[in-house]
C-alpha positions as CSV (number, residue, x, y, z in Angstrom):
1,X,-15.2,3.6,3.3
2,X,-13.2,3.2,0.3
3,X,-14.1,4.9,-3.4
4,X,-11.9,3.8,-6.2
5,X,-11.1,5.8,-9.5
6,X,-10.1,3.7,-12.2
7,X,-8.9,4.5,-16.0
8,X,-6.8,4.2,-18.6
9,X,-3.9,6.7,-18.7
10,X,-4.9,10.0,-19.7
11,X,-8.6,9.8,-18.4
12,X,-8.7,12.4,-16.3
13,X,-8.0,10.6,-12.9
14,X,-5.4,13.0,-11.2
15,X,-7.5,16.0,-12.4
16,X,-10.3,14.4,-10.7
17,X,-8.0,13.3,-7.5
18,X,-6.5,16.9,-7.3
19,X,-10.4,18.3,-7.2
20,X,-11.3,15.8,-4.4
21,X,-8.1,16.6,-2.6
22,X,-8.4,20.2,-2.6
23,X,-12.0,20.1,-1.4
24,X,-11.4,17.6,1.4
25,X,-8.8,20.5,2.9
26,X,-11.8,22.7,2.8
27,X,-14.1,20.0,4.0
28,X,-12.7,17.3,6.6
29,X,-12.5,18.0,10.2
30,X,-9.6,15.9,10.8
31,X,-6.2,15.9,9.0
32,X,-6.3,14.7,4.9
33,X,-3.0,12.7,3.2
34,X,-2.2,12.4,-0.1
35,X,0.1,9.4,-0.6
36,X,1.5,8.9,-4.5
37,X,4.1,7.3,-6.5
38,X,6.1,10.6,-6.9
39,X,5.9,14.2,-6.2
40,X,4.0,15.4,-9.0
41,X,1.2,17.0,-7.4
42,X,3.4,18.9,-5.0
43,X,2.0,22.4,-6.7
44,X,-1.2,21.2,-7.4
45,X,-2.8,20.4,-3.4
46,X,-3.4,22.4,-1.3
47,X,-0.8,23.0,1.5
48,X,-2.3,21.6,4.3
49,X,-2.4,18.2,2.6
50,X,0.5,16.2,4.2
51,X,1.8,14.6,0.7
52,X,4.1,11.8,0.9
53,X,6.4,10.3,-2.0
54,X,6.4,6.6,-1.6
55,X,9.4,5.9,-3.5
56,X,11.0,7.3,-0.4
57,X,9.7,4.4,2.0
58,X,10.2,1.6,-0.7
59,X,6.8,0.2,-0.5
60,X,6.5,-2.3,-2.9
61,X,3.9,-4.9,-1.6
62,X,0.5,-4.8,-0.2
63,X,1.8,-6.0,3.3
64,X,4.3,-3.2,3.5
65,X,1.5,-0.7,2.5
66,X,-0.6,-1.9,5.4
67,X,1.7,-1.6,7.8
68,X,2.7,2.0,6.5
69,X,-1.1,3.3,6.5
70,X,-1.4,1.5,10.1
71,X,2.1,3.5,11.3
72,X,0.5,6.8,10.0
73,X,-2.7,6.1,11.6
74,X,-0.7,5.1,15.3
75,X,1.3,8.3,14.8
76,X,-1.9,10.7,14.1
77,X,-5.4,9.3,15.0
78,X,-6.9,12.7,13.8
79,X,-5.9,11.6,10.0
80,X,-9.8,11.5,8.3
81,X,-9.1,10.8,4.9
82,X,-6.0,9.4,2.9
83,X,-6.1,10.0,-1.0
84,X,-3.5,6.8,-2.8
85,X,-2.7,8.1,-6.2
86,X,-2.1,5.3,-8.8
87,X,-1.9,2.2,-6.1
88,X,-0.8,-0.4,-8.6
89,X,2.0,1.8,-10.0
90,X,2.9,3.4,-5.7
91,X,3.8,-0.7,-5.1
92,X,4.9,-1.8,-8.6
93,X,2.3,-4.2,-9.4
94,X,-0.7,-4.5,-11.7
95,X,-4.2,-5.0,-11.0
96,X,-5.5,-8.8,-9.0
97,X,-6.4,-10.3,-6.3
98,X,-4.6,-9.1,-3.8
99,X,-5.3,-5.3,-5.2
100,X,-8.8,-6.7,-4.2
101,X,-8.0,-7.9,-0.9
102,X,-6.1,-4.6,0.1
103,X,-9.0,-2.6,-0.9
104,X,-11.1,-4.7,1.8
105,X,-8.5,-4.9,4.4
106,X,-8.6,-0.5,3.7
107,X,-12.4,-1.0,3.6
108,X,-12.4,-2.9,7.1
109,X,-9.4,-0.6,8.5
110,X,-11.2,2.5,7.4
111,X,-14.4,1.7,9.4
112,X,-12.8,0.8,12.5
113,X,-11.0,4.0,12.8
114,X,-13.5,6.5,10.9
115,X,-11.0,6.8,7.8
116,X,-12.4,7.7,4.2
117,X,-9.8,6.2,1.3
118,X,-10.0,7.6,-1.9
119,X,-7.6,5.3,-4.4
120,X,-6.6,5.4,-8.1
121,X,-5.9,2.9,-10.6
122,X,-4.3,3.2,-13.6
123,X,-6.2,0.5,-15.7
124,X,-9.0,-0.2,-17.5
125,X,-12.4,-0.5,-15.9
126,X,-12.6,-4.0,-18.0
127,X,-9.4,-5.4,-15.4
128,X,-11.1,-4.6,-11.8
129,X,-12.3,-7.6,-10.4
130,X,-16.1,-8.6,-9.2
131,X,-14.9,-7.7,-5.6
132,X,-13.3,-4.3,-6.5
133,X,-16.8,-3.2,-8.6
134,X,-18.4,-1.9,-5.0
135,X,-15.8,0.6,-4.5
136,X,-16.3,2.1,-8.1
């Protein structure tokens, strides 16, 4: 399962991520991970939520991303939810195509191995294509 968060900059999309994040420590049965560009919401999650600073791993393209989140998953099959803050900016990209097709292959990876993904995008609503409108 896969729910995506998109807006412009400044509409309240961390705020909101931080919310969910905090709640799934509370919530999920298995272990949560927050996966962002930086460590900005280091003070902001809870501290059960492994955080992980993806500048540090130099994942900048869909394929490296999918074998990171599979590497994570191989190491801890207990992981039930994974929060990506601001995808497009974590693999220096903008929004396309193949943002759509990564949010399938997490949609697909995510129901074989009882994983929820909760994603952000910085853009406008008006740039998500057709396939990326069922995860909004």
């Amino acid at each position: 399962m896969v729910r995506l968060i998109m807006g412009v900059k400044g509409s309240g999309k961390t705020k909101q991520l931080i919310e969910l994040i905090n709640n799934a420590a509370k919530d999920e049965p298995g272990n949560v991970v927050c996966i962002e560009a930086n460590r900005n919401m280091t003070y902001d999650i809870h501290y059960q939520i492994r955080l992980i600073d993806a500048e540090e791993y130099h994942l900048d393209s869909y394929d490296l991303f999918r074998g990171f989140i599979s590497g994570l998953y191989a190491g801890n099959y207990d992981i039930s939810h994974v929060f990506i803050d601001n995808l497009c900016k974590t693999i220096h990209t903008t929004v396309g195509p193949d943002t759509e097709r990564f949010l399938d292959w997490l949609d697909a990876f995510g129901e074989r191995n009882n994983i929820k993904f909760t994603v952000t995008i910085s853009a406008d609503l008006s740039m998500a294509t057709d396939g990326m409108q069922k995860y909004l």
